[in-house]
N, C-alpha and C positions, 0 to 999 in steps of 0.2 A: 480682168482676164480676157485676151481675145478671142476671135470666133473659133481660132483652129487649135487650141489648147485648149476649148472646154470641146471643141469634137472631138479631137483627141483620148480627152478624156471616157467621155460619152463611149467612144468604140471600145477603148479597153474596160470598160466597167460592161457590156454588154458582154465580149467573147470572156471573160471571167466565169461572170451567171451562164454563159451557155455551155464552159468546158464543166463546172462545178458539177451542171444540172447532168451532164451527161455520165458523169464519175459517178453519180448519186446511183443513177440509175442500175448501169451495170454492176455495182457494188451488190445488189440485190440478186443477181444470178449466178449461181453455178456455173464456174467455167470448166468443172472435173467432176467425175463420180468417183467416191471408193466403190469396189466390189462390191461389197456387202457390210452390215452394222454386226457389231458383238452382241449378243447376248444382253448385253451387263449394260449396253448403250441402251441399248432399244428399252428397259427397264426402266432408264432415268428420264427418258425424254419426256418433256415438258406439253412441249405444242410442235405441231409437224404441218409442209405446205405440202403442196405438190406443183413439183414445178414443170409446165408441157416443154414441149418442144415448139415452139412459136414463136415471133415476134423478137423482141430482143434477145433472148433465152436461148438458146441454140442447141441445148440438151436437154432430155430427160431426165429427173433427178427427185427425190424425195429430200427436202430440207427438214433435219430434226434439228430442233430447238433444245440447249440443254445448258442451263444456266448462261452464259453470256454467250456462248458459243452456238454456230451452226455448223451442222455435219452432209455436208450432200453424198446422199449415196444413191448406185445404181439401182432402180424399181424393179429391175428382175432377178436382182438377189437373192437367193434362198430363204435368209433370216428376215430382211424386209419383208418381201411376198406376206410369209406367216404371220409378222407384225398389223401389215397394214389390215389385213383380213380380219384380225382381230379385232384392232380399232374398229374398221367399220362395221362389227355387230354390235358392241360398247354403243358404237352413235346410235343405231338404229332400236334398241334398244331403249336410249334414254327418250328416243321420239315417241317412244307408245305410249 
């Protein structure tokens, strides 16, 4: 092989890993919020983030986790609000 077909190569295996890495990344953020979560969601949720407004992320957004699926909804939602409130005495809670 000579020198400019294995750079060739070299450079396309490089912008690959660097578009890959970048899909990866943003795949992880919320690009939208619903209004608010149901009732009936907010019951089955598994595990939940929070996700700021910073850095990659460009919204605020509460990510529920519920079976394979994530749901991002808006944190000043009415039914969120009450949810997350309640989580965190659950947490606080199992700290003492």
């Amino acid at each position: 092989m000579d020198l400019k077909m294995f750079s060739l190569l070299i450079a396309a295996t490089v912008i690959l890993f660097c578009t890959a890495e970048a899909i990866h990344i943003s795949a992880n953020c919320c690009t939208e919020v619903s209004k608010d979560a149901t009732k009936t969601l907010l019951r089955r949720v598994k595990e939940y983030q929070i996700q700021k407004q910073d850095g990659i992320c460009d919204i605020k957004a509460v990510v529920l986790h519920h079976k394979s699926k994530m749901y991002c909804v808006d944190p000043e939602g009415k039914n969120i609000r009450k949810w997350l409130k309640k989580q965190n005495g659950k947490y606080q809670e199992e700290e003492k």
